[in-house]
Each structure stands twice: as C-alpha cells, then as structure tokens.
C-alpha positions as a Markdown table, in Angstrom:
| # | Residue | x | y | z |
|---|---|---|---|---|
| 1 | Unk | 13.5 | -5.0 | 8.7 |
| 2 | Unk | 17.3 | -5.7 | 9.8 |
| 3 | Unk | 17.7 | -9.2 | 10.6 |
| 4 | Unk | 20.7 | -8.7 | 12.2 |
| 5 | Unk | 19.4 | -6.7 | 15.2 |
| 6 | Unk | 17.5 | -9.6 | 16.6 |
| 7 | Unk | 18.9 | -12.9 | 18.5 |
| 8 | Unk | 16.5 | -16.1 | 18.0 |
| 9 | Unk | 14.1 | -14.8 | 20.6 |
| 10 | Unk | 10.9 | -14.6 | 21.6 |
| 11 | Unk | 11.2 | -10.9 | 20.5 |
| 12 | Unk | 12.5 | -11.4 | 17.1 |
| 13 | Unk | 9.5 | -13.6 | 16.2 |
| 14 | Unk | 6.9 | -11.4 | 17.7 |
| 15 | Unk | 8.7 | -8.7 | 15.2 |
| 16 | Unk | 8.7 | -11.1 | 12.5 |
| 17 | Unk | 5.1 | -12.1 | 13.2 |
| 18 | Unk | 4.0 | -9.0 | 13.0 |
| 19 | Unk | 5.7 | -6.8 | 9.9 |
| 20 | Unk | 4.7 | -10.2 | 8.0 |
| 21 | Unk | 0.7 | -9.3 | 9.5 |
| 22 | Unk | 1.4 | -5.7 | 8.4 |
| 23 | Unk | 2.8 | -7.0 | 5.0 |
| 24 | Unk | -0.1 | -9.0 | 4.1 |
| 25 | Unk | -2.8 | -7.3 | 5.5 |
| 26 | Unk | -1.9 | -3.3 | 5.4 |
| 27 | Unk | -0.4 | -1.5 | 8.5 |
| 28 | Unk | -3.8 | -0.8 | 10.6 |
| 29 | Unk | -5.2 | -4.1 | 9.7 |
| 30 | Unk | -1.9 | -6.3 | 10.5 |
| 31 | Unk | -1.7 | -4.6 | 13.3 |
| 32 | Unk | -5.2 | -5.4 | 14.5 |
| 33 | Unk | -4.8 | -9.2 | 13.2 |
| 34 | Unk | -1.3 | -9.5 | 15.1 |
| 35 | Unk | -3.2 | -8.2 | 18.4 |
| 36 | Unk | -6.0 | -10.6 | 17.8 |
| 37 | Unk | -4.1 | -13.7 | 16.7 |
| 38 | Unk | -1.5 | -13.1 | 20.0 |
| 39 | Unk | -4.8 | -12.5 | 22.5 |
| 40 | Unk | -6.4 | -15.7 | 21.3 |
| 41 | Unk | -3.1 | -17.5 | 21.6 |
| 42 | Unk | -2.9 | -15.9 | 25.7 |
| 43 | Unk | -6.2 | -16.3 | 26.0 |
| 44 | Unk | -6.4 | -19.9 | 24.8 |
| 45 | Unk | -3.4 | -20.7 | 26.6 |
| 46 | Unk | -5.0 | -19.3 | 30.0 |
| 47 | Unk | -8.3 | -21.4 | 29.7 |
| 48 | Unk | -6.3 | -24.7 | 28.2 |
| 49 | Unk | -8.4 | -24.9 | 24.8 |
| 50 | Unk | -5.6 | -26.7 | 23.9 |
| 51 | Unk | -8.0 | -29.7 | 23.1 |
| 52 | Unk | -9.4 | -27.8 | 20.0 |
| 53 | Unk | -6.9 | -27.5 | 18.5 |
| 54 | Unk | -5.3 | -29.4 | 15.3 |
| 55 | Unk | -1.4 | -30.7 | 15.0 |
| 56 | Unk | -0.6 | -30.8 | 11.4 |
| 57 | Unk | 3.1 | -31.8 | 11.9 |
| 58 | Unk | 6.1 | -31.2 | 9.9 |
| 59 | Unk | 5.4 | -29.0 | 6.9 |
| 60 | Unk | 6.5 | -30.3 | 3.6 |
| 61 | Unk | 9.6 | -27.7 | 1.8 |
| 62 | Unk | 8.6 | -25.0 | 4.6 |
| 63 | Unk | 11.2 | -26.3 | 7.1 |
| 64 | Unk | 8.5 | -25.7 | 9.8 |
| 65 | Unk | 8.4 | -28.7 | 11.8 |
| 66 | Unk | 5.2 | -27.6 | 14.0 |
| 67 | Unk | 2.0 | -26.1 | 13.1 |
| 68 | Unk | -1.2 | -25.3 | 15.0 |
| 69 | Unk | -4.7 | -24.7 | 13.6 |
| 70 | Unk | -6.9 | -22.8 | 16.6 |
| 71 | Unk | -10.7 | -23.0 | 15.7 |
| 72 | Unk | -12.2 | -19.0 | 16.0 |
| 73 | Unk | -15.8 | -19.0 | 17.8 |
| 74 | Unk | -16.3 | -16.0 | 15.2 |
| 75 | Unk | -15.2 | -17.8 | 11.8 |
| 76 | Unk | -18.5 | -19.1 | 11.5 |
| 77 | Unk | -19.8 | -15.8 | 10.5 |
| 78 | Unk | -20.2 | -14.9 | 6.9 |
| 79 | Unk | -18.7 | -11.3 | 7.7 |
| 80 | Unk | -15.7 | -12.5 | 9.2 |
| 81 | Unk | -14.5 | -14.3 | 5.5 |
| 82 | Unk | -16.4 | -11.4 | 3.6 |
| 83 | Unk | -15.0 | -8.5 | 5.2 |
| 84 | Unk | -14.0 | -6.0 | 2.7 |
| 85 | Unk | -10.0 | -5.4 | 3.5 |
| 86 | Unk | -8.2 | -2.4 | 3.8 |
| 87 | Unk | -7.2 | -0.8 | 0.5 |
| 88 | Unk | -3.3 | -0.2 | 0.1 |
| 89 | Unk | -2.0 | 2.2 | -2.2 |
C-alpha cells in the first residue's frame, strides 16, 4: 500500500483499517471482519450504545492516545472464539 496516495483522512484510515484486517485475517476473512467491525461501529453510533463501552486512554509506546473496547452481544458464544480461521497459503 502507497502511503503517499492518501491525505490524513477519513479515507486513508478506512484503507489502513482494512488491508491491516486483510493482513491479519486473510483477504475474504478481513474483508468480512472490516464490514463487521465498521457496521457495529454505525450501528452502535445510531442507537447511542455508547454507554457500553470502555475508555482505556492513552496507550503506552503505541502513540495512540484513544482506544475503545465495544462489548459484541455474540462474543459470548463458544464458536465465535473457536471458529476455525481461514487457511492462507
């Protein structure tokens, strides 16, 4: 990915954000996690279950000053930390 052909914008991080998805979790797969991960966000955002949700603050030798934890409804199923991943060659 060429860094240079993005400005600090919205659209550079959804790039980023999702060729790091694809990176770690194989092209179908990130995809799918980046589409899930952005819905929740919408969705969350749209019914304000902001309340739910967890600051964690400034993130030590990260130089990430924010970070949110969102509780999933469907990480309290075994299959969703079991789930065998897609195999990468």
């Amino acid at each position: 990915m060429d860094r240079t052909k993005f400005k600090w914008t919205q659209e550079k991080y959804e790039q980023v954000l999702l060729h790091t998805c694809q990176i770690i979790y194989g092209p179908s797969q990130g995809k799918a996690f980046y589409d899930f991960v952005i819905e929740k966000n919408i969705n969350d955002a749209m019914v304000e279950e902001i309340l739910t949700d967890k600051y964690f603050g400034m993130l030590p030798g990260a130089n990430i000053e924010i970070a949110y934890y969102r509780s999933y409804p469907g990480a309290v199923l075994k299959s969703f930390w079991t789930g065998k991943p897609e195999v990468r060659k």
